[in-house]
C-alpha positions in Angstrom: 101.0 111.7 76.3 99.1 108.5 75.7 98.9 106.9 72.5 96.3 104.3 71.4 97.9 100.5 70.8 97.3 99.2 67.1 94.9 96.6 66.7 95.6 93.2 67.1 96.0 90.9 64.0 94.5 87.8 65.0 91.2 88.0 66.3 91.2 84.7 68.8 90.8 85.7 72.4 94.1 86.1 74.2 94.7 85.8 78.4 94.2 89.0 80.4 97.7 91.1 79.9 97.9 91.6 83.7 98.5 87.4 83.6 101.1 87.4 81.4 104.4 88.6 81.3 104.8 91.3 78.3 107.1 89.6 74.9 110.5 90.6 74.6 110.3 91.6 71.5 107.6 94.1 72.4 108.3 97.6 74.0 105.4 98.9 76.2 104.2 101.9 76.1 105.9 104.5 78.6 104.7 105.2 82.1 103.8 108.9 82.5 106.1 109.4 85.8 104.1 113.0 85.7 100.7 111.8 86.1 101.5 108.9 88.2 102.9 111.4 90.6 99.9 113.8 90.6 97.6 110.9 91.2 99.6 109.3 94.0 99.0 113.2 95.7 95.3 112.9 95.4 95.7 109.2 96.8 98.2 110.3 99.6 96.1 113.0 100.6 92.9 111.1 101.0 94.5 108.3 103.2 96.3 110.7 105.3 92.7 112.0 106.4 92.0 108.3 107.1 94.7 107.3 108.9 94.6 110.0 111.5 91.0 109.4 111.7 91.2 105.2 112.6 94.1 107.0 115.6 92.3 109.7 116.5 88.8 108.8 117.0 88.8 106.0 118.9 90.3 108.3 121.7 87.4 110.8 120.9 84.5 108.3 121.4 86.1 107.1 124.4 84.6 110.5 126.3 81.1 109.1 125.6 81.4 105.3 125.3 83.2 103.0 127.9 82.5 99.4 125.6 85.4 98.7 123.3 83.3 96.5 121.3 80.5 99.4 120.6 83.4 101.6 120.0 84.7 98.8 117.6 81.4 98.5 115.8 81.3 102.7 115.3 84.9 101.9 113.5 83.5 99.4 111.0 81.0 101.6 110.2 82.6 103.6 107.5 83.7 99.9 106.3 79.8 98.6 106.2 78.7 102.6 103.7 82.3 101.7 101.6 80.6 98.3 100.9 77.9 100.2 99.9 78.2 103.4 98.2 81.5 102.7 96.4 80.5 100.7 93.8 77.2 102.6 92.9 79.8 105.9 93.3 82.1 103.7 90.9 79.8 103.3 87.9 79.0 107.0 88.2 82.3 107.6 88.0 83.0 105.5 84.6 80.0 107.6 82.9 81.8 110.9 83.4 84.9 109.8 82.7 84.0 109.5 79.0 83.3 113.3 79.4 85.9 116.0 79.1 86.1 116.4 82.7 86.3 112.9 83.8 86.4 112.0 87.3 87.3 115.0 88.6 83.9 116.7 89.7 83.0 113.7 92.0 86.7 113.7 93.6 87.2 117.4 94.0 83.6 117.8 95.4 84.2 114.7 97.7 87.3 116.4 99.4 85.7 119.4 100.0 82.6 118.3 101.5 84.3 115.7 103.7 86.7 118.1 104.8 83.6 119.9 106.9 82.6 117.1 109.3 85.8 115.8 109.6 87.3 118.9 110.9 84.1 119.3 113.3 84.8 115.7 115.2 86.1 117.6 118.1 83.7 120.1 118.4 81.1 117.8 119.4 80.4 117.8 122.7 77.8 114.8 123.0 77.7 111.3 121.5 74.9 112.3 119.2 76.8 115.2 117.3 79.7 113.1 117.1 77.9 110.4 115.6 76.5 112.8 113.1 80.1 114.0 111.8 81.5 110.6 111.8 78.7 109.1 109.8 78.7 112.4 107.6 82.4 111.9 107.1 82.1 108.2 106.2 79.3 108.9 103.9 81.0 111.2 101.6 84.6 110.5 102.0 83.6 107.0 100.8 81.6 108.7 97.8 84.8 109.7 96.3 87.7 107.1 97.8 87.5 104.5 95.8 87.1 107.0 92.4 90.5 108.8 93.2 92.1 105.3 93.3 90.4 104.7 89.7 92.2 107.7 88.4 95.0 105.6 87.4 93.6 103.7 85.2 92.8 107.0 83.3 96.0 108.1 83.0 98.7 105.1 82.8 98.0 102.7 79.8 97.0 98.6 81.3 100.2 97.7 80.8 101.9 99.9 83.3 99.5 100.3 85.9 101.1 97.7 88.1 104.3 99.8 88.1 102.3 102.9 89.0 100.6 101.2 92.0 104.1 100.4 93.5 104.1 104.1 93.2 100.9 105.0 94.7 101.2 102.3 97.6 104.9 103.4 98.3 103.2 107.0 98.9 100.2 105.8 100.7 102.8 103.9 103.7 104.0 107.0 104.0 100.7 108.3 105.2 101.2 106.5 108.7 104.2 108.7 109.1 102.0 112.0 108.8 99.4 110.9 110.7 101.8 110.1 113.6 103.6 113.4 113.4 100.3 115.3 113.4 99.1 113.3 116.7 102.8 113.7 118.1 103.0 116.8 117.6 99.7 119.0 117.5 96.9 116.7 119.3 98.0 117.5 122.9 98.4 120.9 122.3 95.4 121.6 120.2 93.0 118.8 118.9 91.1 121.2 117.2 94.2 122.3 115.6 95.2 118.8 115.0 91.8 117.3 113.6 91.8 120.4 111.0 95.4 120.2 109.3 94.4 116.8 107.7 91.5 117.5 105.5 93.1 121.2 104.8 96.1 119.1 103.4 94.0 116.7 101.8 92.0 120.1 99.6 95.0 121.6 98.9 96.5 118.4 97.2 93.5 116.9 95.3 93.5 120.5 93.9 96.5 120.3 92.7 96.7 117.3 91.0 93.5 118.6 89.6 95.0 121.6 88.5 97.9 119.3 86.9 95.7 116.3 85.5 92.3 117.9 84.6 93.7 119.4 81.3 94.9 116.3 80.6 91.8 114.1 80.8 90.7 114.3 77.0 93.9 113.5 76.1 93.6 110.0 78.1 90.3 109.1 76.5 91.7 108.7 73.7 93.2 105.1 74.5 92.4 102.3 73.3 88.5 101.4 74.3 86.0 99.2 73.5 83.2 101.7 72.1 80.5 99.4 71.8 77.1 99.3 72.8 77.6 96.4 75.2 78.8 99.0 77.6 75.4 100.5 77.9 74.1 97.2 79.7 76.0 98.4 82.7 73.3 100.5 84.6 74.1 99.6 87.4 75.8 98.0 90.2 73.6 94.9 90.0 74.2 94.8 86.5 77.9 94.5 86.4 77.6 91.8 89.9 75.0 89.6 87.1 77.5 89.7 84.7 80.2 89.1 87.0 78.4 85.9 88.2 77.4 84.9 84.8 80.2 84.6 83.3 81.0 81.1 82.1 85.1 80.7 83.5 83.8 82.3 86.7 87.8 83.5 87.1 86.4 87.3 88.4 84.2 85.9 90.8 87.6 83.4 91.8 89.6 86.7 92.0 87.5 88.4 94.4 87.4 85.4 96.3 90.9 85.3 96.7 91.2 88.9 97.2 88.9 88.7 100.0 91.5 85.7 101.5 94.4 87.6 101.1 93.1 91.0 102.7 91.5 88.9 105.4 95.1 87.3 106.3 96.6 90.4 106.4 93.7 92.3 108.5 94.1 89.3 110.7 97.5 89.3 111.3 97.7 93.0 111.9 94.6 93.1 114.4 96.3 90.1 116.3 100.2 90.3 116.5 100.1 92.9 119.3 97.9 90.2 121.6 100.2 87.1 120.2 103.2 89.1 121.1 101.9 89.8 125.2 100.9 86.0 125.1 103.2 83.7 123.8 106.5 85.8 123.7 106.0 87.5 126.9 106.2 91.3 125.9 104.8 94.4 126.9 102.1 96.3 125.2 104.1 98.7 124.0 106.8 96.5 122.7 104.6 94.3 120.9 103.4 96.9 118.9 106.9 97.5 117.7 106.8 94.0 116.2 105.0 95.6 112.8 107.9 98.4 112.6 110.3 96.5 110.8 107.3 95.2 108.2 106.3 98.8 108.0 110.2 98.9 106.6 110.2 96.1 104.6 106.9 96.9 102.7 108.2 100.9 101.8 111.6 99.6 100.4 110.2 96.6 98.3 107.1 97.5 97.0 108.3 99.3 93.5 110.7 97.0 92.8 108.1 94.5 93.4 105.9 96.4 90.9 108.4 96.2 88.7 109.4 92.5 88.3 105.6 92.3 88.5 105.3 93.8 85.3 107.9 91.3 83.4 106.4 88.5 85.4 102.5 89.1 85.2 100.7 90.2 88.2 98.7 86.8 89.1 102.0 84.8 89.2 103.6 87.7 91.4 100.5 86.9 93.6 101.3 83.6 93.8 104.8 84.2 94.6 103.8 86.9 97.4 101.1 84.2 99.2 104.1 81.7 99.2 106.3 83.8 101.0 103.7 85.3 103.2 103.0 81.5 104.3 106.7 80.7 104.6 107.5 84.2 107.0 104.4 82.8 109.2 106.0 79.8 109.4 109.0 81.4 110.5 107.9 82.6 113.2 105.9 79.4 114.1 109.7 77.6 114.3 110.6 80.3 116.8 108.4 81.8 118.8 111.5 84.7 119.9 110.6 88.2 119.6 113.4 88.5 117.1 112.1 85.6 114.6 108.1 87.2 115.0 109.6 90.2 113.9 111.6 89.0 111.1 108.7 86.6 110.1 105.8 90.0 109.9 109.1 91.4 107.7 108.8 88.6 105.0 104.8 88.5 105.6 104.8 91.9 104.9 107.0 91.9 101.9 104.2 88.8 100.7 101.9 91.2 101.7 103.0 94.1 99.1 103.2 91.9 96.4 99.3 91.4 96.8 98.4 95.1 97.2 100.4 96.3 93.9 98.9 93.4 92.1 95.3 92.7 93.6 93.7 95.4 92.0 95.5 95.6 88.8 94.6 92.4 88.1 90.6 92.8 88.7 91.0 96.0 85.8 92.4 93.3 83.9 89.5 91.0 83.9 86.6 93.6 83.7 84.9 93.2 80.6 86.0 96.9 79.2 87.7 99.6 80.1 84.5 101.5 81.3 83.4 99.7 83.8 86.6 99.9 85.3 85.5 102.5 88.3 82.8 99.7 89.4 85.6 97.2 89.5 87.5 99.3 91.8 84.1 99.3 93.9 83.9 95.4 93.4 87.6 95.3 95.0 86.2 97.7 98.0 83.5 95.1 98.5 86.1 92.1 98.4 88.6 93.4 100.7 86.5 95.3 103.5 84.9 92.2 103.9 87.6 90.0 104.3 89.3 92.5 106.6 86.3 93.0 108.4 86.1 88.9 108.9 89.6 87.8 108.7 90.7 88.7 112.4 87.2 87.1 114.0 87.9 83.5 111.7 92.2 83.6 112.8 90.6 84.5 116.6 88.3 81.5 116.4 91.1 79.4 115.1 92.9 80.9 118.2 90.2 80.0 120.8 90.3 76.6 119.8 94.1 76.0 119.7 95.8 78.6 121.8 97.7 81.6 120.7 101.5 79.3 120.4 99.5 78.3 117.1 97.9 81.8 115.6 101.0 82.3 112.9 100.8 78.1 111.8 96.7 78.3 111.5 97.1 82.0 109.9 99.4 80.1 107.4 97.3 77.5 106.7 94.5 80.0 105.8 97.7 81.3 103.2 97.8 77.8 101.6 93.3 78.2 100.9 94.5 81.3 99.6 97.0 80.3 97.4 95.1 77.2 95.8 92.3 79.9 94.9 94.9 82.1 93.1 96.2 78.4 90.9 92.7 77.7 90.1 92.1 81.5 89.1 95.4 81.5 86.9 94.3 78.0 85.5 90.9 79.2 84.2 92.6 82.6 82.9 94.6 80.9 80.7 91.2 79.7 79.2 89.9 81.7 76.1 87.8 84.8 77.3 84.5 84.5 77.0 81.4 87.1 77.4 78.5 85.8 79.2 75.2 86.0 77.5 
């Protein structure tokens, strides 16, 4: 059960909580391990759906299209509606969640309607039906994505939300897993078979963590929350973007800009290891796509604990932390360019890496300017991150053309070092007073 905090006795502005680390002498307020785990299922079983569609259906447009860069550009395309549709979808979102159902309508709805042309993709049996389902699928699975990840900030107080997305991201790795034992398994002896268990697991589980949370959802609006009528200035999307630029300390706008750095990096370096591994240390194909196993590792055994010192050292300076060692692995592997130090160096990348995701977003809630604009804030981080990672490899690749690929992990590092002077500036003006832009 949630409990409101008591008001504060002195009424000059304090930092954001997610940039400080919380007074010993306080004891926070309990993480609800229940709800966290009910909202990590809805989470898991929406990515699981997305994973086996970014290794499945590249394969399926390859019967109609020979190009890998048109087939590349069909990927992005559920990128370029996220950009779009999940912050309007976000601000939605916040109005019903001060009703007694909350969230749940769009989420529930969203599954089940998704579930229909994902589970059609390979039925089609010309380019023009399965473009049809795919932009179907990326047009409502992205009405609903980024609200089920909002769903924790309705049910786990601010100051526990970091631990909760070491959680939630612990679970979502694990998606890979099912998604490669579903293609392992069932695509070569059915596809059809194969393309339907994914969005019939992904119904099953946001129902029941519906079933479990629904009920609950009254119960969470009564936190702490601003209740004013400033909230009502946020119509729309464009609304909360003008206040975002507006506001004097311009530390939001910083964040996103940082966040966009950091998920480019790590798009980049993902996109780009396999090619860096054929080049420069002489592997197969195969092998050097092994090279991201023992990050895969890395990032499932530290990320709660990681969420956990995060929440007694503040998220920001965890960031900070995580770009620095996310430089120093790259740089690791720049010293020796052996398959065994490039593998260790994507470990300690990807360990940097974690820090980021358990943190990035928490740390946006923090600065929003109330708690109900908190669903088009999750949109804002949508917007942030696709781009970068849609970016991000083509900037490293340029950097690559110019230099050769011996130099990919010292330039991808010194994009880390841009990165991490945005995150100092941003904790710099955060320490500022918090003001509200006119």
């Amino acid at each position: 059960m949630l409990h409101a905090k008591p008001p504060q006795p002195s009424a000059t502005p304090a930092p954001p909580a997610a940039f400080e680390s919380a007074p010993a002498a306080v004891r926070p307020e309990r993480m609800s391990g229940s709800a966290v785990l009910w909202v990590a299922l809805a989470i898991f079983a929406q990515e699981s759906v997305w994973n086996f569609y970014d290794a499945q259906v590249p394969a399926q447009l390859r019967h109609f299209v020979s190009s890998a860069t048109v087939i590349g550009l069909i990927m992005g395309l559920d990128t370029g509606l996220g950009v779009i549709i999940q912050p309007w979808m976000g601000l939605i979102s916040d109005r019903l969640a001060r009703r007694r159902l909350g969230r749940w309508p769009i989420v529930v709805a969203g599954a089940c309607v998704a579930a229909v042309p994902f589970a059609l993709i390979p039925w089609a049996t010309s380019l023009p039906m399965l473009m049809l389902c795919i932009f179907a699928f990326g047009l409502t699975a992205n009405s609903f994505k980024g609200v089920t990840e909002t769903l924790v900030s309705d049910y786990v107080v601010p100051g526990q939300r970091g631990k909760a997305q070491g959680f939630i991201k612990a679970g979502v790795s694990l998606t890979i897993i099912v998604s490669a034992l579903i293609s392992l398994l069932v695509v070569d002896h059915s596809l059809k078979a194969a393309f339907a268990i994914p969005p019939i697991l992904m119904i099953v589980m946001v129902a029941l963590s519906y079933r479990f949370l629904g009920r609950r959802h009254p119960a969470a609006l009564r936190r702490e929350d601003t209740g004013d009528e400033e909230t009502d200035t946020f119509s729309s999307p464009w609304a909360v973007l003008n206040d975002l630029i507006r506001e004097p300390s311009r530390t939001r706008l910083l964040l996103m800009a940082g966040i966009f750095c950091f998920a480019g990096m790590w798009a980049a370096l993902r996109s780009l290891t396999t090619p860096y591994g054929t080049e420069v240390l002489g592997m197969s194909r195969g092998a050097a796509g092994g090279i991201a196993l023992p990050g895969a590792i890395a990032f499932l055994i530290c990320v709660v604990p990681l969420a956990y010192l995060s929440h007694r050292l503040g998220e920001l300076r965890m960031i900070r932390y995580g770009i620095a060692l996310f430089v120093a692995g790259l740089l690791v592997g720049f010293a020796d360019p052996t398959p065994a130090f490039t593998a260790v160096s994507v470990a300690i990348a990807s360990i940097g890496y974690a820090v980021f995701s358990v943190n990035g977003l928490v740390a946006l809630w923090s600065l929003a300017p109330n708690n109900r604009v908190l669903g088009a804030y999750t949109g804002l981080y949508t917007v942030a991150s696709a781009s970068g990672m849609a970016l991000g490899p083509a900037l490293l690749g340029a950097t690559v053309d110019l230099t050769g690929w011996r130099y990919m992990l010292l330039n991808a590092a010194a994009f880390g070092a841009v990165t991490f002077a945005v995150f100092t500036l941003v904790a710099r003006r955060a320490k500022r007073p918090r003001t509200t832009a006119s």
